[in-house]
C-alpha positions in Angstrom: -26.0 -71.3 11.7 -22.8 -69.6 10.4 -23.4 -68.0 6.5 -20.0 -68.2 4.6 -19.5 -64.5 2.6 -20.4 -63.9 -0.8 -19.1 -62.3 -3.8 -22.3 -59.4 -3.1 -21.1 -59.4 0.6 -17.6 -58.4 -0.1 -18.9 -56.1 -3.1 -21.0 -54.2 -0.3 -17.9 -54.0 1.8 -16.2 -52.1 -0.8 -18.3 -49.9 -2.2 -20.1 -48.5 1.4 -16.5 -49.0 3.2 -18.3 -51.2 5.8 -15.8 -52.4 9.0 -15.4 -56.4 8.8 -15.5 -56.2 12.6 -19.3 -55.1 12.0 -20.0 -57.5 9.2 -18.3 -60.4 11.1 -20.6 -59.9 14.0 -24.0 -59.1 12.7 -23.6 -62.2 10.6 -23.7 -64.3 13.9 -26.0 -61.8 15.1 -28.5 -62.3 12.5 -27.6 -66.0 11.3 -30.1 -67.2 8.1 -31.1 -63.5 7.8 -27.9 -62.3 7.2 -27.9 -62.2 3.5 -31.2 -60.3 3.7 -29.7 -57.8 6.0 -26.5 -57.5 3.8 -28.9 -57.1 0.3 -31.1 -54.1 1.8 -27.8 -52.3 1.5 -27.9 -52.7 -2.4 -31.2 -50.8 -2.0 -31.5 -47.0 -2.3 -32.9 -45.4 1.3 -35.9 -44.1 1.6 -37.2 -40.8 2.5 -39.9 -39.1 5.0 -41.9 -36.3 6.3 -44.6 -35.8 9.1 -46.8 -33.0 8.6 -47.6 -30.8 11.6 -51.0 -31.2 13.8 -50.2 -27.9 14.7 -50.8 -26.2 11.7 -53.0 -28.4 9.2 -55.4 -31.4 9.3 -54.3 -34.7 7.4 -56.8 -34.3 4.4 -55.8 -30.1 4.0 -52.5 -31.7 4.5 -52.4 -33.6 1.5 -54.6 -31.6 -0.7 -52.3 -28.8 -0.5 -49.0 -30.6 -0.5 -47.5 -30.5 -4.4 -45.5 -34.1 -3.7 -46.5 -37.5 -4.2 -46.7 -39.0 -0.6 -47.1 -42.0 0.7 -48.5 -43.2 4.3 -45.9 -44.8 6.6 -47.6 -47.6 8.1 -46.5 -47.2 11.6 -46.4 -43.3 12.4 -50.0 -41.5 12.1 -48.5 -38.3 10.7 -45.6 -40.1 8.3 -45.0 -40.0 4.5 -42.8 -41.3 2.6 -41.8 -38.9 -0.4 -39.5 -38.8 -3.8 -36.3 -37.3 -3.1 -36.1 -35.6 -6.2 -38.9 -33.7 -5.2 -36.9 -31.6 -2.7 -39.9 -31.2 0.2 -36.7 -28.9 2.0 -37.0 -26.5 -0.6 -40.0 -25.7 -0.7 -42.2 -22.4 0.5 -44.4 -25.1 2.8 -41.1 -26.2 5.0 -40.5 -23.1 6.2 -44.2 -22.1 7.4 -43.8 -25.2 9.8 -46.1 -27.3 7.9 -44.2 -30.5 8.0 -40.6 -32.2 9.5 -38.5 -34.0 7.4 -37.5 -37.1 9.3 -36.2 -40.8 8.6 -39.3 -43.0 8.4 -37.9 -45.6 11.6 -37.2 -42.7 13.5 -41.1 -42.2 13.5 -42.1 -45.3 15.4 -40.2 -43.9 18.7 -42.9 -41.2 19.7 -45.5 -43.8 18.5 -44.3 -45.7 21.8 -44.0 -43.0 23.7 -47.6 -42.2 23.2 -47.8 -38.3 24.9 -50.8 -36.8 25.7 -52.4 -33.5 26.0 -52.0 -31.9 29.1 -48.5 -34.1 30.5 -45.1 -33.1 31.4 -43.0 -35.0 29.1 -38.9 -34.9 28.6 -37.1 -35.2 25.3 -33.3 -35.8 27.0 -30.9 -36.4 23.8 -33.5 -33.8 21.2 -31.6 -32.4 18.6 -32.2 -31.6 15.5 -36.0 -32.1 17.1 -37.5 -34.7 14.8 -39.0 -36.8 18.0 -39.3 -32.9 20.2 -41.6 -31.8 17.4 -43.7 -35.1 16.6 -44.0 -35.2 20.7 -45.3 -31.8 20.6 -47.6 -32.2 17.7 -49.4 -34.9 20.1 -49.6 -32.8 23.2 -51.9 -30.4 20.9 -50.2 -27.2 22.7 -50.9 -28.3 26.4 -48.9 -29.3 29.1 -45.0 -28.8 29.4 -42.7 -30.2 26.8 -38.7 -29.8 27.6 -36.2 -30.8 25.6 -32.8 -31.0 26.0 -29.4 -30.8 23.9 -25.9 -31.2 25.5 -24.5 -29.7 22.3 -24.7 -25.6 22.5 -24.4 -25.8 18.4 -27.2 -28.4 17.8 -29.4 -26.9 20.9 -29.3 -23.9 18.4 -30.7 -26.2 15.5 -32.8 -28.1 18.0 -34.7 -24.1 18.9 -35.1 -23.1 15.2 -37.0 -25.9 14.2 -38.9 -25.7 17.5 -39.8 -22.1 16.7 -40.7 -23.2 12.6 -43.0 -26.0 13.9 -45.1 -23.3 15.4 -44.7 -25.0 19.3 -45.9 -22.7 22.4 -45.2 -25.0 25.4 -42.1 -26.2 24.6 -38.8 -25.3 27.1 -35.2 -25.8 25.0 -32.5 -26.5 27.3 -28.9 -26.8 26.5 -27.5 -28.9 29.7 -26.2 -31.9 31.1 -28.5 -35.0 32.2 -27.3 -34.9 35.7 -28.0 -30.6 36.1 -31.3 -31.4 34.8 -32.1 -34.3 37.3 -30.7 -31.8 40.0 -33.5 -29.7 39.1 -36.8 -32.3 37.7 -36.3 -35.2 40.4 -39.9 -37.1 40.2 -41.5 -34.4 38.0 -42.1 -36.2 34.4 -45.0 -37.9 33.2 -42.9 -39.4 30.3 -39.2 -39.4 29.4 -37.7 -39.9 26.0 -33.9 -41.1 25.6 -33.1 -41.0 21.8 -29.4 -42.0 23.4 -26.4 -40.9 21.7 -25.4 -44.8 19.8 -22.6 -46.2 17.5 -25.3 -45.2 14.3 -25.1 -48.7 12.9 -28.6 -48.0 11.9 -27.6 -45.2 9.5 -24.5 -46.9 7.5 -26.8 -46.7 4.5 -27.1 -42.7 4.7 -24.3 -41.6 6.7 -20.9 -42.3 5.6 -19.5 -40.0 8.9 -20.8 -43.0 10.8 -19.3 -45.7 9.3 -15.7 -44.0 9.6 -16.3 -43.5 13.4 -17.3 -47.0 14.3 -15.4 -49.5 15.9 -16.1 -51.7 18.4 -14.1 -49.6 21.2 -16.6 -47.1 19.9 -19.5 -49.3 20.6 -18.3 -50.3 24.3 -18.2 -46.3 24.6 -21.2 -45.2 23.8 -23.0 -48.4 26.0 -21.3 -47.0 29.0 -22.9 -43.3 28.0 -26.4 -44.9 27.2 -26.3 -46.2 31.1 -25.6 -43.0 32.2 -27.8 -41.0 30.8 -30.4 -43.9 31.7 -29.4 -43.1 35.3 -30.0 -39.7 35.3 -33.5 -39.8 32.9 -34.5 -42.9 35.8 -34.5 -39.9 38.5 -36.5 -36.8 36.5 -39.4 -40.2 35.7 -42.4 -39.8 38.0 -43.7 -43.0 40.2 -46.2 -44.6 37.2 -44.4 -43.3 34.4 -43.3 -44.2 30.7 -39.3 -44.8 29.7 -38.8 -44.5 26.3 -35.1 -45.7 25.4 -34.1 -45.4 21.5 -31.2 -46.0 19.4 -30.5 -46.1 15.6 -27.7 -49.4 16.2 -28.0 -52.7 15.4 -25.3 -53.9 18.7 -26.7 -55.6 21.2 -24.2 -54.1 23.4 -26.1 -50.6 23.5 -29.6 -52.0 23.1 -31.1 -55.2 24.8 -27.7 -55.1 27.0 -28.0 -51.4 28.1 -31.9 -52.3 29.3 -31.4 -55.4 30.4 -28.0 -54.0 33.1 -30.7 -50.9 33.8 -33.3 -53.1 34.8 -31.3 -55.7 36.9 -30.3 -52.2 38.9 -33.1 -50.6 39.5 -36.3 -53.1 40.5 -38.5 -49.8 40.5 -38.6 -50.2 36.4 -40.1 -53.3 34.2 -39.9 -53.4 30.7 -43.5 -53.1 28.8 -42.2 -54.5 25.8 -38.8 -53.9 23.2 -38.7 -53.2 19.5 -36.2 -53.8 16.2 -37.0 -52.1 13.3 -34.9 -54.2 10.7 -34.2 -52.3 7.0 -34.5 -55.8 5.5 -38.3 -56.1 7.1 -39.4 -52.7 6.7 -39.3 -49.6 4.6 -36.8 -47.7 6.7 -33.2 -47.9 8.5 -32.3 -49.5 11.7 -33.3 -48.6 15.2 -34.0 -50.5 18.5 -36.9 -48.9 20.9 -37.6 -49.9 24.9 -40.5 -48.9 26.9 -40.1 -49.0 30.2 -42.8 -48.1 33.6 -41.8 -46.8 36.6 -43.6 -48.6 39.7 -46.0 -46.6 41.6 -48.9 -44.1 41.7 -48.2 -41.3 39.4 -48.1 -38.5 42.6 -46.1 -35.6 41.6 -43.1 -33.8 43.8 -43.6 -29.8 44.7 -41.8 -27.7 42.4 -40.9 -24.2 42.7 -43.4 -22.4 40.9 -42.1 -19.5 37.8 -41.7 -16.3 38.7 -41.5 -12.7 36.6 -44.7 -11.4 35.4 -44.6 -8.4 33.3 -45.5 -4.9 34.9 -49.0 -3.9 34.1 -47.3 -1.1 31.5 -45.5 -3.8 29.6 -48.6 -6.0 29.4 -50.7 -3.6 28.2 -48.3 -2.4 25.4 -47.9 -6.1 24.7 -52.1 -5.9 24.4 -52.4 -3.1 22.6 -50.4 -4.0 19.9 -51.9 -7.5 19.5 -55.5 -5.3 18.9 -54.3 -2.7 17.3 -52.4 -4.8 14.5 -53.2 -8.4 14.1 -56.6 -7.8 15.3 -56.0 -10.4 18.2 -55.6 -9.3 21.6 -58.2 -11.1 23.1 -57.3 -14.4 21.1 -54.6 -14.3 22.3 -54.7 -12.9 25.7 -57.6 -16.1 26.3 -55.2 -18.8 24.7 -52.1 -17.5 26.8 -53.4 -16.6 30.5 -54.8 -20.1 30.0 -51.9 -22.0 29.4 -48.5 -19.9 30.3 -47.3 -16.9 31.9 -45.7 -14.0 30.5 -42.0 -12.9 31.2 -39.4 -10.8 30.4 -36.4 -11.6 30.0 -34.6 -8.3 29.4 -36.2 -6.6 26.5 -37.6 -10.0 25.0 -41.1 -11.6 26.0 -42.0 -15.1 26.5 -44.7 -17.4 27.3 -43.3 -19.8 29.6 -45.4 -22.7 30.3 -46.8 -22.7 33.5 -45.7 -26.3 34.4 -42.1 -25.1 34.0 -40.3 -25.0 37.5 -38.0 -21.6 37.7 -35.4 -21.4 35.5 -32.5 -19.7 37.2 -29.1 -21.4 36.9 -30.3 -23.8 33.9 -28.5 -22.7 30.5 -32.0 -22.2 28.5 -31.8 -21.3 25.2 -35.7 -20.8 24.6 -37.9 -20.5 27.8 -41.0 -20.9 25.9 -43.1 -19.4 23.0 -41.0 -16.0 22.1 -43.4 -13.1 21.7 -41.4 -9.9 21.0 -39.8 -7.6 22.4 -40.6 -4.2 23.8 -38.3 -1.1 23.4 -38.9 2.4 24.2 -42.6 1.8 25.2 -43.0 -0.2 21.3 -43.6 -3.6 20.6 -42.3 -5.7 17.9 -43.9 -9.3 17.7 -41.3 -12.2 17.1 -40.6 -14.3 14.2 -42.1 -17.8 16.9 -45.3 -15.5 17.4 -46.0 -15.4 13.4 -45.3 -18.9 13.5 -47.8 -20.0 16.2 -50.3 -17.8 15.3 -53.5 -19.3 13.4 -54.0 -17.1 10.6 -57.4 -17.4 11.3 -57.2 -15.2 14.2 -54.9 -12.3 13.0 -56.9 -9.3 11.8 -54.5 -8.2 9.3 -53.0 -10.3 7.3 -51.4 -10.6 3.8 -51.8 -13.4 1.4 -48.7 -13.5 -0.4 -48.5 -14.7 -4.2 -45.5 -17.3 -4.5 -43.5 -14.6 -6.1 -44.0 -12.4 -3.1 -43.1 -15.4 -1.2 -40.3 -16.5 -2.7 -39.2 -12.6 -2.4 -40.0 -12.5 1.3 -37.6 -15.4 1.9 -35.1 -13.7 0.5 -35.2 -10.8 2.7 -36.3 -8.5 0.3 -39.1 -5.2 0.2 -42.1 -6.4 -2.4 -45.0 -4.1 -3.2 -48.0 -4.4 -1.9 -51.8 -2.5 -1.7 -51.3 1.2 -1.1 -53.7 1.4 1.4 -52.1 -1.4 3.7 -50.1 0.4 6.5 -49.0 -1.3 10.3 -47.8 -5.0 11.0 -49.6 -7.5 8.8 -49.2 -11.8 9.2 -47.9 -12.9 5.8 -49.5 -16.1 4.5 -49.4 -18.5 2.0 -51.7 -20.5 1.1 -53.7 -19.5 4.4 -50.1 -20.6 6.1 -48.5 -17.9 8.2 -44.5 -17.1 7.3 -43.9 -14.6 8.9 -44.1 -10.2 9.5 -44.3 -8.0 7.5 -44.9 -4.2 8.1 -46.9 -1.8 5.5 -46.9 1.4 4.4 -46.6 3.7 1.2 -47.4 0.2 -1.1 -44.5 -1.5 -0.1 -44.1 -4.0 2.5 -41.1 -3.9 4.7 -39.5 -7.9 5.4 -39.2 -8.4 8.9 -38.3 -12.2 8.0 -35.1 -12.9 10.4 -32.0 -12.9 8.6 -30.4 -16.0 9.9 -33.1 -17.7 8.0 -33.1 -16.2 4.3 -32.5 -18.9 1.7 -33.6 -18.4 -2.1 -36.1 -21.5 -2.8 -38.4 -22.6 -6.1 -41.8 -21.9 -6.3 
């Protein structure tokens, strides 16, 4: 059934600049529902955070959090908050304890459903919204890679790795096909979040309104199947597909799987998903889940290489007792689950299920540590980060001037008789280094990262 345009569809048109190509064909698209779908853009958007399992608990979570939240009914960790309230802004973001993500975008790791303990890939990650709610449901074990084609948003795609507080995640910056030169068979779990016309996020991205067109859309369906191909080879026999977009076309969704599956009988489709902004509280996106046939049996992969020389380790030691009060923490937590490697003067624990890493462009090869120069160690910005505060021996409780100081980049004073490396917390939060001595505590919070925020 055809709908004939309305006054309120053509005043739509002109005040969000939307292409009548688009209009014309999600009205045959969508048929009676079409005026629905055309009235949720009247409607302002709405706005979301996860908090991190990493860090906090749900019920700490929201005791502590100064916004008012509200569940989002499909994604365990999801809130929807004010935007006036400014959750970017505030002290809490930066200690890792939440993400700020779209509320739709949510539902696509709910599919995925990791677990602790698997080898999972996040192909298309950046900025890391779906990397860090993956990671938040491995709990810290197993091997978590994720991927950005970009060098520029692979950069983005590390920070908020590092601020979410993540120790077996691997940040690579390459193409699908190096990548499935390197993984054939070896994932328990693959996540495409493909690269789509954005039709999705018209409402809050003007950027992608200008760039559509339906040459555009043909494009970026010819891309998705691509990158399908190569994410098809790194799957192991028995394991879970996860194919994402934020479009509405048909073209790049339920056409994409559909040409996938007709090629390759070793996949079936579990089930498909729209998320509609005129159903739900949230924007547009379009999630497959797809199993591989078979029995789940891994391929051999080259094992890591590059353990640190007994000197290095026990400088690496030492300094872990001697100034967080930690060593054997953290000595337990990391033989257990990683290996230690240099990688010129900077230390990293790689995740053991991470084949070797020679020839892939790697922009973090695990959970940074520190570096060690002239026999001394000085612990990374990712180890504060990761670090339960719990666990470090000498640590500062910040007040939120302090904070707001130590953000900033500047010296604050402090207790005379603090002197060494102390874990600067607020709330019982870790933020990052700090080093004491003669009442004053010297910022060691990385400059790339300064910002002046409220408190």
């Amino acid at each position: 059934m055809e709908v004939a345009q309305s006054d309120e569809d053509a005043v739509i048109k002109e005040s969000l600049s939307l292409p009548q190509a688009f209009l014309h064909r999600m009205q045959e698209q969508l048929g009676e529902e079409y005026p629905a779908f055309l009235a949720s853009y009247e409607k302002e958007r709405l706005y979301g955070l996860r908090f991190n399992p990493l860090k906090t608990d749900k019920e700490t979570f929201l005791k502590k959090m100064p916004f008012l939240l509200k569940p989002i009914a499909w994604a365990e960790e999801g809130f929807y908050y004010r935007p006036k309230e400014q959750p970017g802004k505030h002290v809490f973001h930066e200690a890792g304890l939440y993400y700020i993500q779209e509320p739709s975008a949510m539902a696509v790791v709910e599919e995925l459903a990791p677990k602790p303990g698997e080898c999972i890939l996040d192909l298309c990650a950046a900025p890391g919204g779906k990397s860090t709610q993956i990671a938040g449901k491995m709990r810290g074990e197993g091997l978590l890679v994720t991927n950005e084609i970009i060098p520029g948003r692979a950069k983005i795609l590390s920070q908020n790795i590092e601020r979410m507080g993540i120790k077996n995640a691997v940040v690579c910056n390459e193409t699908p096909n190096r990548l499935a030169d390197r993984f054939p068979g070896f994932f328990d779990r693959v996540l495409v979040d493909a690269p789509c016309s954005g039709e999705g996020m018209f409402r809050k991205d003007e950027t992608a309104i200008k760039e559509w067109s339906p040459a555009h859309v043909k494009m970026c369906a010819d891309r998705q199947m691509s990158i399908l191909e190569q994410a098809a080879c790194m799957l192991k026999p028995g394991g879970i597909l996860v194919y994402s977009t934020c479009t509405f076309s048909e073209e790049e969704n339920e056409g994409v799987i559909s040409d996938f599956v007709n090629s390759h009988e070793e996949f079936s489709i579990e089930h498909t998903k729209r998320l509609w902004p005129h159903k739900i509280e949230g924007e547009g996106h379009f999630i497959a889940k797809l199993k591989k046939a078979g029995n789940g049996k891994e391929k051999g992969k080259q094992a890591q290489t590059g353990h640190l020389d007994q000197e290095t380790l026990r400088i690496c030691r030492d300094f872990l007792q001697e100034n967080l009060g930690a060593a054997e923490w953290v000595w337990d937590a990391f033989e257990e689950n990683g290996e230690w490697i240099a990688f010129g003067e900077q230390i990293y624990l790689v995740p053991k299920a991470m084949t070797h890493m020679s020839g892939l462009k790697i922009v973090r090869p695990g959970l940074h540590l520190g570096s060690v120069k002239k026999n001394r160690f000085e612990p990374s910005h990712a180890l504060a980060l990761y670090l339960p505060p719990k666990m470090a021996g000498n640590r500062y409780e910040m007040t939120g001037e302090q904070a707001a100081a130590y953000l900033r980049g500047e010296t604050f004073a402090c207790d005379a008789g603090l002197k060494g490396w102390m874990l600067l917390t607020i709330d019982g939060f870790g933020l990052g280094f700090g080093k004491a001595g003669g009442g004053m505590m010297k910022n060691h919070y990385p400059k790339g990262l300064r910002k002046d925020i409220g408190m």
